[in-house]
N, C-alpha and C positions, 0 to 999 in steps of 0.2 A: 412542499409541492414537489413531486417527481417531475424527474425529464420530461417523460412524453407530455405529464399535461402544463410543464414549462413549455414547451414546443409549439403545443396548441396554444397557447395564451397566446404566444408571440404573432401565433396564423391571427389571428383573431386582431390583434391590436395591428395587425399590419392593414387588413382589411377597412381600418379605419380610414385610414388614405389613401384608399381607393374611391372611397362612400362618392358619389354625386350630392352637390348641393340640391340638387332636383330629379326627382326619379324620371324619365321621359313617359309623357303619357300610353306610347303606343308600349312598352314595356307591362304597365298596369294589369291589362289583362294575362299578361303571360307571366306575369310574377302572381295574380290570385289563385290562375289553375295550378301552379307548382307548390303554394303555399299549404293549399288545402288538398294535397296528395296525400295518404297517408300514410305510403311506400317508407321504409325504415331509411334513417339517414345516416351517412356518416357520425362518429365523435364530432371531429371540428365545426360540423355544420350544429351539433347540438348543444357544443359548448356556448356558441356565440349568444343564443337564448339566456341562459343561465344569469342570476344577477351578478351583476358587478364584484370582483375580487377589489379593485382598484377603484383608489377613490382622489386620484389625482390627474383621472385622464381628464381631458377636455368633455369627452362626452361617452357617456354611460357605455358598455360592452354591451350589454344586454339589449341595448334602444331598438327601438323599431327601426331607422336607419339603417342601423350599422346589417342589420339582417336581409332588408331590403337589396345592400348594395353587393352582400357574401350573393344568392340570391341571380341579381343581374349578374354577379362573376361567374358564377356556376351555371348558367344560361350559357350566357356567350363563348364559353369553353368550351360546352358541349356541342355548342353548333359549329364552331373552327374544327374540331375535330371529325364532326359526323364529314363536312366538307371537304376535309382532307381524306378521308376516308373514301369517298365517292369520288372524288378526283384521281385520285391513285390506283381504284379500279377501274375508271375508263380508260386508263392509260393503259394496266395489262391486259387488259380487253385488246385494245385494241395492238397490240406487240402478239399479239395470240392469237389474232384473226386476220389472217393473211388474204389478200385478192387476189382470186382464183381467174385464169385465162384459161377456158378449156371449149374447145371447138364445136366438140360433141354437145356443148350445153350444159356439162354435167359443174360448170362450176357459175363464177358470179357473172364472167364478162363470156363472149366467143371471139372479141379483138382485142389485140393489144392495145390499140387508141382507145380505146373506151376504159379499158385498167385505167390506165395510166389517165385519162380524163379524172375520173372519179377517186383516184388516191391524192393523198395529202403528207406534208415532209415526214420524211418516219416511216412511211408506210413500206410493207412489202408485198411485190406484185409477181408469183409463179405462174409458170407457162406451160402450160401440161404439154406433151405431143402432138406436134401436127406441123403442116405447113402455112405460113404466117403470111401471106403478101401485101405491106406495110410499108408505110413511110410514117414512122412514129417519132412525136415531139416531143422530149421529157424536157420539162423547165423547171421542176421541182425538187426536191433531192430525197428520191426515195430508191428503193433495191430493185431491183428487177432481174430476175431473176431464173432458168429452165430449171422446168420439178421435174426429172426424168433424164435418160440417154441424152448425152446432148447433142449426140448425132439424129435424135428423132425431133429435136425441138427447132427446126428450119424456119429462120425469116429470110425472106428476099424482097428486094422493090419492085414496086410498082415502074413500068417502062416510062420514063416521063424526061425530055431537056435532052440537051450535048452537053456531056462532061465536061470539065475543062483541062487546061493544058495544065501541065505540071509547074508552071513557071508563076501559074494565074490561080493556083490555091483551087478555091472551089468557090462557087456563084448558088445565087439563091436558090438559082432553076437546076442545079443539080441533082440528080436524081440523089436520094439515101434510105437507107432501112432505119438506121434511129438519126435522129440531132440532140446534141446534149447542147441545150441551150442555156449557157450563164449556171450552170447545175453543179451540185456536189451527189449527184446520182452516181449508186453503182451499176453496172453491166454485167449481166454473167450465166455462163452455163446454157449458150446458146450459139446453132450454124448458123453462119450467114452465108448466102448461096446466089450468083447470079452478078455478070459484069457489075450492074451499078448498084449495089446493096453493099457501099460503105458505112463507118459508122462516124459521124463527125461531131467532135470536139469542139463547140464556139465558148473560150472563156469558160469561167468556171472552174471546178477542180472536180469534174469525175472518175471514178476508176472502171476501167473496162478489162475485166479478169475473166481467162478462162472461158474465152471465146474462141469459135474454131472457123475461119474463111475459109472456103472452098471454091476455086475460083474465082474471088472478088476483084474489080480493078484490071486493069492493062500496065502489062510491067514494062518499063522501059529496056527499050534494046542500042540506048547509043544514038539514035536520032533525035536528031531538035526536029524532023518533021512527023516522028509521030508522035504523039502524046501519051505519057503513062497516067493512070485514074490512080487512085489510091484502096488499098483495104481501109486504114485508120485514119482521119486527118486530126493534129489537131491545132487549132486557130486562135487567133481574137486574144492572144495574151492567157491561154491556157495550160493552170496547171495541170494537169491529167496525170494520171498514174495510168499506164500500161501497160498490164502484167500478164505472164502466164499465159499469153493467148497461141493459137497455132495458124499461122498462114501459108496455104498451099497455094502455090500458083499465083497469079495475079500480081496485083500491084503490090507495092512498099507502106511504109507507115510514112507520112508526111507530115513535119512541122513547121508551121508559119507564123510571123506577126510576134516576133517577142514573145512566145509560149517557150516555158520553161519544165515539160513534163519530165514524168522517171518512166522512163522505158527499160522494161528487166523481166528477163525470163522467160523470154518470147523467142519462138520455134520460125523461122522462117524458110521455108522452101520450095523449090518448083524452079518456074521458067526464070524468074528474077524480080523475087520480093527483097524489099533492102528498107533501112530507115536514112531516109536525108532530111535536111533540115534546111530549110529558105529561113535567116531569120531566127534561130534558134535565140531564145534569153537566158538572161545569164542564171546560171544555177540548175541547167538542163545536167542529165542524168543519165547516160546510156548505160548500161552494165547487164552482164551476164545471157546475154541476146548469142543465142545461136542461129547464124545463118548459113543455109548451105547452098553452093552452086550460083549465085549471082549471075545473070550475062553482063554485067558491066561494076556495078559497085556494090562492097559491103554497107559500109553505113558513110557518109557524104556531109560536110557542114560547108555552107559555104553564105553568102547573102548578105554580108551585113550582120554575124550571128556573132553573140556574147561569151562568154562561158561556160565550155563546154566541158565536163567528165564522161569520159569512154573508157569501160574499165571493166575486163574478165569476159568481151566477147568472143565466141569462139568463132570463126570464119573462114570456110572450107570452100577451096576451088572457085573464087571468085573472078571472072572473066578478066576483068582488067587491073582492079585496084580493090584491094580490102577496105581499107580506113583513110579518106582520103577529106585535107580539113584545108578547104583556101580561103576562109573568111574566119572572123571572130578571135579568139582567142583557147585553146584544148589542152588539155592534158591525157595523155592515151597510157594507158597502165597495163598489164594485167592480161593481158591480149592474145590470143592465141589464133594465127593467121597461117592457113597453107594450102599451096598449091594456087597463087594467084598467077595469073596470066600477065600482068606489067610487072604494080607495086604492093606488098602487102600493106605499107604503110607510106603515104605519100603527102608531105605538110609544108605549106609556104606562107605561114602564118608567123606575126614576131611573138616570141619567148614563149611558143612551144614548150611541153613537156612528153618527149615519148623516153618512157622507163618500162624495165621488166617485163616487157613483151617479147612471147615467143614465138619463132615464125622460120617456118620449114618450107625446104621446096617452093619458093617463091619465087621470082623471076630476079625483081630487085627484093629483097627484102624491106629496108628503109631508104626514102629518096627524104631529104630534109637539107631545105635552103631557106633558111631564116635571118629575121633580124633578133639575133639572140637566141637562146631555148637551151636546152638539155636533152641530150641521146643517152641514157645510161643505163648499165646494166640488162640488156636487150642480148637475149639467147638467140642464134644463128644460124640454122641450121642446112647445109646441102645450099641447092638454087644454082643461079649462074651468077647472082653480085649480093654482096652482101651490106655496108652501111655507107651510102652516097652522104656527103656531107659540102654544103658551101653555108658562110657566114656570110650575112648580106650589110651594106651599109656600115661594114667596122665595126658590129654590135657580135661579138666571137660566139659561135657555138663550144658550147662544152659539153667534151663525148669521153665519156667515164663508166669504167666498170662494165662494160661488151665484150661479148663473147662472139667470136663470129669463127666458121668452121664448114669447109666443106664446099665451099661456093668456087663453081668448076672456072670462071674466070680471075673476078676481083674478090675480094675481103671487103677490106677498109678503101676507100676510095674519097680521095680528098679535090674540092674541083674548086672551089675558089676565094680568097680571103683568109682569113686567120682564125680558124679554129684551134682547140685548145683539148690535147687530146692525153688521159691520164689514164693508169692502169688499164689499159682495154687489152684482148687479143684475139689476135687471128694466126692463125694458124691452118694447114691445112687446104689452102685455096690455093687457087691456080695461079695466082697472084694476090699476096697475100694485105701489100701494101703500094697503091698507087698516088701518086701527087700531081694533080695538073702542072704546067710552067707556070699558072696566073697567082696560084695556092702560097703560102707562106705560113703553115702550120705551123701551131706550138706543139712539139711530140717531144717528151721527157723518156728517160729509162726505165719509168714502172711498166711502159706498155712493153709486152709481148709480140714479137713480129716476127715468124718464126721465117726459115727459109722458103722459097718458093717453090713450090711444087713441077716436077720438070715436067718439060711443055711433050704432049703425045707426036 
């Protein structure tokens, strides 16, 4: 006997235990129409006919059985398969067949509520041109998405409610253009236009990329008695990803409630958009966020808030304070801060991390009075004071590897308690090295303290 029909013998005697002790009646009929097909068969299907080569099986090869049960096998295969087959093309079906938002009629919906009604997880919903006026609920996790200029594709809200105050998050009755409710939806390639046409983040984990605000929101100006609205909020213990988007004008990105989003790559500017955080959770993400011109802050942690990374924003001309962290726990990296009107960087949080941040023309450049933390390696450039340092509660700050230069008053500026200060230098300031009377510094001979620069 050759291989092959060694091979087949083996299909054939394996088939044997498979056999049912009892055919199922409702099979009967679909095993008579297959029987008596006269369509040509496979080899193995025609070996199993044949009589018996062996004469030690338990029961015959050839038996009506054993045919019977190849038979029900070769049935049931072919309908797993036809199934599989028609399941896997309603899926690219429907990955192919996107929901059409187009005003004119010319597609499936003329509103946004109604896409997004009638889509399901997975689904992708395009926005053709036009202007939207909407208060849209996405609670499912599907794309959404502008087919076109995304300067032509405008949502704004509906006028409805009093905003609320910055301190008090956002309320049911708040006006909004989308809610991403408990959702893993994306956002994207769409204006939002008009005071209360925010886009709000409750829980969930959606991304809202590549969206453009155009006067969203009331930016705060420094008073508790007027109220800032928000472009973005996001809430309720939400991860969100915040990418790419652009904000003119208007209000800040807001995070509240233990939300732990990545905010990155995001253009803000105008009268004073900024990201702060009520509350931020731990594993929050700031990086790469250009802001320009602030009236009062760049980005703000304060609340009750966790763990915080801030790291490669760049922050031009901010009224008062760039990076300013009095709650939680931060690490600020990366940073590139100039021309603030107080502090570029301003932290009274314990064990701090501000490293490798560069900051020009600032007023102070770093204020840091901690219980514990690290100042290191921080480029310094111009301004009127260069690195304020007090250790709070005996727990020592350590300020290593600074560079500070050009700061028409102070350098290094030590105000109280026992810091711990190694390789650093200053040079070139109008006073390059000061010590309160209260101070009791650790300063060794790796630092650098050059002479001081004579008085005009």
């Amino acid at each position: 006997m050759n291989d092959d029909a060694r091979l087949e013998r083996i299909l054939a005697d394996g088939l044997y235990d498979l056999a049912p002790s009892r055919v199922p009646d409702r099979a009967r009929i679909q095993i008579k129409a297959e029987t008596s097909d006269v369509r040509s068969h496979p080899r193995w299907l025609a070996l199993i006919k044949e009589r018996p080569m062996r004469t030690n099986s338990r029961l015959a090869v050839g038996s009506p059985t054993v045919r019977v049960a190849a038979i029900v096998a070769a049935t049931m295969l072919a309908a797993v398969l036809v199934a599989g087959a028609a399941f896997a093309g309603a899926q690219l079906l429907a990955a192919d067949d996107p929901i059409i938002v187009d005003q004119g009629g010319g597609g499936d919906y003329t509103t946004i509520t109604e896409a997004v009604a009638a889509a399901g997880d997975g689904d992708t919903v395009l926005v053709r041109p036009g202007t939207y006026v909407e208060a849209v609920v996405i609670d499912n996790d599907i794309t959404l998405q502008g087919d076109g200029p995304v300067e032509d594709i405008i949502v704004t809200a509906p006028e409805q409610g009093p905003t609320s105050a910055i301190e008090q998050g956002r309320s049911d009755e708040d006006p909004y253009a989308f809610l991403l409710d408990g959702s893993e939806a994306t956002l994207s390639g769409l204006t939002l236009k008009g005071e209360p046409s925010e886009v709000f983040a409750s829980g969930g984990a959606p991304t809202l990329e590549e969206l453009v605000f155009d006067g969203v929101g009331v930016a705060y100006n420094g008073s508790q008695d007027r109220p800032a609205f928000n472009t973005i909020v996001v809430n309720n213990g939400s991860a969100a990803t915040v990418r790419g988007n652009t904000i003119n004008g208007g209000g800040g990105i807001g995070v509240f409630d233990a939300s732990a989003p990545l905010i990155e790559d995001n253009q803000l500017s105008g009268e004073s958009p900024h990201i702060y955080g009520f509350r931020f959770g731990d594993g929050a993400l700031i990086r790469g966020n250009r802001i320009e011109a602030p009236n009062v802050y760049g980005i703000v942690v304060t609340d009750q808030s966790g763990d915080v990374v801030i790291e490669g924003n760049t922050i031009t001309d901010p009224g008062n304070i760039g990076i300013y962290i009095f709650h939680g726990t931060a690490t600020i990296r990366g940073n590139h801060i100039s021309g603030a009107g107080g502090m570029a960087i301003n932290v009274h949080v314990p064990g701090a991390m501000v490293v490798g941040n560069e900051l020009t023309d600032n007023e102070i450049a770093i204020s840091f009075g901690s219980a514990g933390g690290v100042v290191a390696e921080n480029i310094v450039r111009g301004g009127k004071a260069g690195i304020a340092i007090s250790s709070v509660d005996g727990a020592a700050v350590e300020a290593t590897a600074n560079d500070v230069e050009g700061a028409s008053a102070r350098g290094l500026v030590i105000l109280g308690d026992s810091p711990v200060l190694r390789d650093n230098r200053s040079c070139g300031n109008g006073e390059n090295l000061f010590v309160a009377e209260r101070a009791t510094p650790d300063i060794d001979d790796s630092n650098e303290i050059c002479e001081d620069l004579p008085a005009d």
